[in-house]
N, CA, C and O atoms as a GROMACS GRO file, in nm:
protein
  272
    1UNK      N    1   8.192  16.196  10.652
    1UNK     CA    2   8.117  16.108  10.739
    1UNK      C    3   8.063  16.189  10.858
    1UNK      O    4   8.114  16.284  10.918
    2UNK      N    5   7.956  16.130  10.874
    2UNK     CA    6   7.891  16.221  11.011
    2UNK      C    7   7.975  16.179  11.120
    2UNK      O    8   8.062  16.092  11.122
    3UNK      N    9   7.914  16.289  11.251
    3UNK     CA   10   7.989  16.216  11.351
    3UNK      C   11   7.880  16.143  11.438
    3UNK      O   12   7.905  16.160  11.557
    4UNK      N   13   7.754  16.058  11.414
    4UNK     CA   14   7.675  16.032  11.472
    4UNK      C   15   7.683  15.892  11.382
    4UNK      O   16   7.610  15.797  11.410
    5UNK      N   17   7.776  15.889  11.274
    5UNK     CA   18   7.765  15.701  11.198
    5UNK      C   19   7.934  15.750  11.258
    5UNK      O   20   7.895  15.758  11.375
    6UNK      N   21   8.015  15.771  11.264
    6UNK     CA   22   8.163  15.760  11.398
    6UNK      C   23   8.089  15.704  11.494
    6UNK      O   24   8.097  15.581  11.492
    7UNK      N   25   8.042  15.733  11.550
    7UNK     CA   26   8.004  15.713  11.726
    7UNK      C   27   7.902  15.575  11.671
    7UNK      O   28   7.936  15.475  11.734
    8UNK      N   29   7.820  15.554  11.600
    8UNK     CA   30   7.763  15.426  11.585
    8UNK      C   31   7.918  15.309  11.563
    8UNK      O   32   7.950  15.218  11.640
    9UNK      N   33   7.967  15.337  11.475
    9UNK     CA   34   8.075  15.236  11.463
    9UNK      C   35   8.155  15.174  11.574
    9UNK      O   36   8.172  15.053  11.591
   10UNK      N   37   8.206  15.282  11.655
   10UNK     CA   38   8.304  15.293  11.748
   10UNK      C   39   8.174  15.228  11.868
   10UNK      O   40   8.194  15.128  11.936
   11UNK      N   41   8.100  15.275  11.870
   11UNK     CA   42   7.977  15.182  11.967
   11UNK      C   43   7.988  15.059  11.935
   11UNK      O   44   8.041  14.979  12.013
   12UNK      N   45   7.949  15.029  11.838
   12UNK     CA   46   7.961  14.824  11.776
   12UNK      C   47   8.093  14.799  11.797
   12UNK      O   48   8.101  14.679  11.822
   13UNK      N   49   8.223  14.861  11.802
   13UNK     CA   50   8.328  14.795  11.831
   13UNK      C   51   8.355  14.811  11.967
   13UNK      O   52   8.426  14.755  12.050
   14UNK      N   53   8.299  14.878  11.966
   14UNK     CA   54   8.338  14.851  12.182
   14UNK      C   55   8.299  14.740  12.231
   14UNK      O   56   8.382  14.658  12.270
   15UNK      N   57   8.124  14.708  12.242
   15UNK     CA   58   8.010  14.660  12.250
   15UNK      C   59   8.074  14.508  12.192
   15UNK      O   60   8.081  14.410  12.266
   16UNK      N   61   8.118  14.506  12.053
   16UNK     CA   62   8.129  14.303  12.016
   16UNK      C   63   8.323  14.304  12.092
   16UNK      O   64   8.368  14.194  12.123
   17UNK      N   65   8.395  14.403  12.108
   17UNK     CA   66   8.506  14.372  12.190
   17UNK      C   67   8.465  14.331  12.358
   17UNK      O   68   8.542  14.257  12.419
   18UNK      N   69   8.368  14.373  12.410
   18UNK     CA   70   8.353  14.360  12.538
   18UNK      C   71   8.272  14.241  12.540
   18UNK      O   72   8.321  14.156  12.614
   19UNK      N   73   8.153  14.204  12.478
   19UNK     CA   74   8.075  14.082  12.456
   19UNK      C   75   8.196  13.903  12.420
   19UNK      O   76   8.199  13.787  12.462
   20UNK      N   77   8.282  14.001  12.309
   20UNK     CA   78   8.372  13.860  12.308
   20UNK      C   79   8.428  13.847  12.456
   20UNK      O   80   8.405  13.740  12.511
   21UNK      N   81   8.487  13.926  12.515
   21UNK     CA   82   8.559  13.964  12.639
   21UNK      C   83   8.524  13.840  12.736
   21UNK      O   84   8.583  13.738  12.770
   22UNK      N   85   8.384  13.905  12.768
   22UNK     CA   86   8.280  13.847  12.860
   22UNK      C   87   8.212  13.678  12.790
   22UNK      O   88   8.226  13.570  12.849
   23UNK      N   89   8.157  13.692  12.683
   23UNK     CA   90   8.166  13.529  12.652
   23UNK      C   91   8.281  13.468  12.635
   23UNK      O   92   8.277  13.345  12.633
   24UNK      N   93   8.388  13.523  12.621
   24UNK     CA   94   8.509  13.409  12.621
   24UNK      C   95   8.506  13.337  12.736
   24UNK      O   96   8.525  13.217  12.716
   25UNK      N   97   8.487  13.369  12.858
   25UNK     CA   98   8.482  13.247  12.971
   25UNK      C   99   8.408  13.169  12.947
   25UNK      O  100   8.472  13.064  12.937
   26UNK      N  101   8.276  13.146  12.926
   26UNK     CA  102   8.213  13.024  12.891
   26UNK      C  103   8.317  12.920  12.830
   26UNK      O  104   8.408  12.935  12.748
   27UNK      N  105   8.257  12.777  12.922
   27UNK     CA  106   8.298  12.641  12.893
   27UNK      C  107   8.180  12.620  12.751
   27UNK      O  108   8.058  12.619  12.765
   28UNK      N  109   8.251  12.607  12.623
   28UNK     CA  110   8.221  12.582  12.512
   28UNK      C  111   8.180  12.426  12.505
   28UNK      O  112   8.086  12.360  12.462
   29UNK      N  113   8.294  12.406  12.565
   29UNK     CA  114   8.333  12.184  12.518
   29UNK      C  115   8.178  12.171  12.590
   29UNK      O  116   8.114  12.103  12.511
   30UNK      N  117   8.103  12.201  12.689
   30UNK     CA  118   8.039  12.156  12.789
   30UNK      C  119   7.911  12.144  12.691
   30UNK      O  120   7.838  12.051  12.727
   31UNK      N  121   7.866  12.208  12.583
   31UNK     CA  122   7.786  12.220  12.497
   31UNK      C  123   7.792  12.193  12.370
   31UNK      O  124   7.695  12.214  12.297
   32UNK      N  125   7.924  12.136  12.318
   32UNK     CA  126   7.971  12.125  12.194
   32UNK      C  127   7.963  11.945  12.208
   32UNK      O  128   8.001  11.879  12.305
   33UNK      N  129   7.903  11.895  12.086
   33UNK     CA  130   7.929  11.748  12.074
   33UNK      C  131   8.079  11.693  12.054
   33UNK      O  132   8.164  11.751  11.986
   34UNK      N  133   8.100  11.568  12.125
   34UNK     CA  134   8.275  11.554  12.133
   34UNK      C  135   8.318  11.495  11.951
   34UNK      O  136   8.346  11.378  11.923
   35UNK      N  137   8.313  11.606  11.855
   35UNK     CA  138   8.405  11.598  11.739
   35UNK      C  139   8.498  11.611  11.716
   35UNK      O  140   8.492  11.728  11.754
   36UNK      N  141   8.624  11.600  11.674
   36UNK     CA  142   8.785  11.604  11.630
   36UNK      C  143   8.725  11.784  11.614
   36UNK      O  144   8.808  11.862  11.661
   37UNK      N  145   8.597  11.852  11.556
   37UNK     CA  146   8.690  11.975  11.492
   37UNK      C  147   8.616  12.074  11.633
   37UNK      O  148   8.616  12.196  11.615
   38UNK      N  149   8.567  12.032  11.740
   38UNK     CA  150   8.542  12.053  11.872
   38UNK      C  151   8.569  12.220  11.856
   38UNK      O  152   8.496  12.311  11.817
   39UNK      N  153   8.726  12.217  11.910
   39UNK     CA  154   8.795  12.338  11.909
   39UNK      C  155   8.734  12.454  11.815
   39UNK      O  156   8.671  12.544  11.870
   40UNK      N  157   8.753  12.458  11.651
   40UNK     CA  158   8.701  12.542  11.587
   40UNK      C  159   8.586  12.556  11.588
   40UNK      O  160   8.560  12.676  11.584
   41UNK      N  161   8.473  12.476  11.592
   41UNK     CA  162   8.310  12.531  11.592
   41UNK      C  163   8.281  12.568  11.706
   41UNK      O  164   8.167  12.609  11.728
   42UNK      N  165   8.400  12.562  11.827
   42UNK     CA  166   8.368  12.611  11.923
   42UNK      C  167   8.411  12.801  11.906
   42UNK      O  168   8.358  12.909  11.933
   43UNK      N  169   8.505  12.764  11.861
   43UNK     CA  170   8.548  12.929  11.828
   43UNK      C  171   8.488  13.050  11.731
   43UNK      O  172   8.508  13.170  11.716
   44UNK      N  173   8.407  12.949  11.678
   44UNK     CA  174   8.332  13.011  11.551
   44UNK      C  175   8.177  13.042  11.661
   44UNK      O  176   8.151  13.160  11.683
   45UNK      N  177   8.111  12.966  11.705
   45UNK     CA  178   8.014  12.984  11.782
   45UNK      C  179   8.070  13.110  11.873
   45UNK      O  180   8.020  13.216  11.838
   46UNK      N  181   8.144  13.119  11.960
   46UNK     CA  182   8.184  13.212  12.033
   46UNK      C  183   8.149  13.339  11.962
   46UNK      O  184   8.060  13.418  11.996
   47UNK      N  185   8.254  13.353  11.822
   47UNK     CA  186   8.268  13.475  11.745
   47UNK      C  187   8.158  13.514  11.716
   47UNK      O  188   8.178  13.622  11.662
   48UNK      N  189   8.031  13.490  11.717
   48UNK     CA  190   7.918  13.470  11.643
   48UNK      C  191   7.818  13.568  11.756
   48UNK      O  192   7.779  13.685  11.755
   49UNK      N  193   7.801  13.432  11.864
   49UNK     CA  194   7.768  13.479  11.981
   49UNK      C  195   7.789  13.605  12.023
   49UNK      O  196   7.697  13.666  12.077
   50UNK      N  197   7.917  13.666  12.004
   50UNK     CA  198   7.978  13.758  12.035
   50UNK      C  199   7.953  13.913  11.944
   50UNK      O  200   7.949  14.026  11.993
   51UNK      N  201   7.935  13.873  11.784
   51UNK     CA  202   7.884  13.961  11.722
   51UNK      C  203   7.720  13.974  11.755
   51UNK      O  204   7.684  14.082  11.800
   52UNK      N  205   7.616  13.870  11.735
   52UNK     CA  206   7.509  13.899  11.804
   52UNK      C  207   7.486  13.999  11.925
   52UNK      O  208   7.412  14.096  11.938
   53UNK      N  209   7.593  13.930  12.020
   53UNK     CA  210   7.540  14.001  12.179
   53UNK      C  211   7.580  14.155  12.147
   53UNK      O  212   7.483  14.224  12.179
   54UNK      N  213   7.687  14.238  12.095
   54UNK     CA  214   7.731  14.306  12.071
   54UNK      C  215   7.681  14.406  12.007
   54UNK      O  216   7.691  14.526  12.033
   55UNK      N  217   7.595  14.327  11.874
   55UNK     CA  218   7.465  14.406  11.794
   55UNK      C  219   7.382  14.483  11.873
   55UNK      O  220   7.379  14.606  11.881
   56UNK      N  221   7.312  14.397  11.933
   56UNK     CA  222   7.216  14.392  12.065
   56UNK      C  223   7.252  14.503  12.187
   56UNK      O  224   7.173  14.589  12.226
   57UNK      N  225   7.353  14.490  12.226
   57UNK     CA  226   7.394  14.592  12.333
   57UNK      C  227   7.401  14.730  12.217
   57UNK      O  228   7.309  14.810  12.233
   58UNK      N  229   7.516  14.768  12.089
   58UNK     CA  230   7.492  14.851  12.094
   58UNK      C  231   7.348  14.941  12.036
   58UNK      O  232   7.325  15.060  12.055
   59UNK      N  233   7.281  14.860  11.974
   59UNK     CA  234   7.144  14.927  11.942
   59UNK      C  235   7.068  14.933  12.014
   59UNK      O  236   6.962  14.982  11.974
   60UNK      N  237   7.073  14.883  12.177
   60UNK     CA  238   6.982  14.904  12.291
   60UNK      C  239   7.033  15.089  12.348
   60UNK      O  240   6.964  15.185  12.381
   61UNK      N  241   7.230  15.065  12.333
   61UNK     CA  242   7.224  15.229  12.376
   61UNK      C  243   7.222  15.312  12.270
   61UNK      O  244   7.188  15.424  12.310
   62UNK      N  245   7.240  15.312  12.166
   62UNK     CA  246   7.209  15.406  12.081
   62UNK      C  247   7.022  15.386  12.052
   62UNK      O  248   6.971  15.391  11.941
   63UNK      N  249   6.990  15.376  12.109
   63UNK     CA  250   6.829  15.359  12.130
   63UNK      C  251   6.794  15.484  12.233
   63UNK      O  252   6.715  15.578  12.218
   64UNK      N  253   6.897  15.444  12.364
   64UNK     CA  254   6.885  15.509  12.461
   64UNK      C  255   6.914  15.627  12.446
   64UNK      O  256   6.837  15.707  12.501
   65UNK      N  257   7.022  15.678  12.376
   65UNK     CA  258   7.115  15.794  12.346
   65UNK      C  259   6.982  15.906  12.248
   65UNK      O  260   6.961  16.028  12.253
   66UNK      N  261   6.931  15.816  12.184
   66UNK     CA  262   6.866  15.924  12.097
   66UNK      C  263   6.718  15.949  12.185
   66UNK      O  264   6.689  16.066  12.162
   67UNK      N  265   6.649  15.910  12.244
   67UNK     CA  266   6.559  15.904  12.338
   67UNK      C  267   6.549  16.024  12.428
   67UNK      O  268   6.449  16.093  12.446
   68UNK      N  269   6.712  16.042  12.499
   68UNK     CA  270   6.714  16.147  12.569
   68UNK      C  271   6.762  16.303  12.511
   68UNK      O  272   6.761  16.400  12.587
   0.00000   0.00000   0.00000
């Protein structure tokens, strides 16, 4: 394995660990319709959210990284 798909990996896991981090404070219930399964589609949205934002951050710096 290269060490430039290492450092991509270890980027996406930093990046969706720190994104869950940081969206875990969000009030979920405040946006979630009041259903019995509330709790889980709230947790599933989070996880989601969290892989998105995470995508996003790290292909903005490995954008940056190869640039310079």
């Amino acid at each position: 394995m290269e060490i430039n798909a290492i450092v991509k990996i270890v980027l996406h896991i930093i990046t969706f660990s720190f994104s869950f981090y940081c969206l875990s404070g969000l009030d979920l219930s405040k946006i979630m319709l009041n259903t019995p399964e509330r709790g889980a589609k709230g947790q599933v949205l989070l996880f989601l959210m969290s892989m998105a934002l995470g995508y996003l951050v790290a292909q903005f710096l490995i954008a940056i990284m190869y640039r310079l």
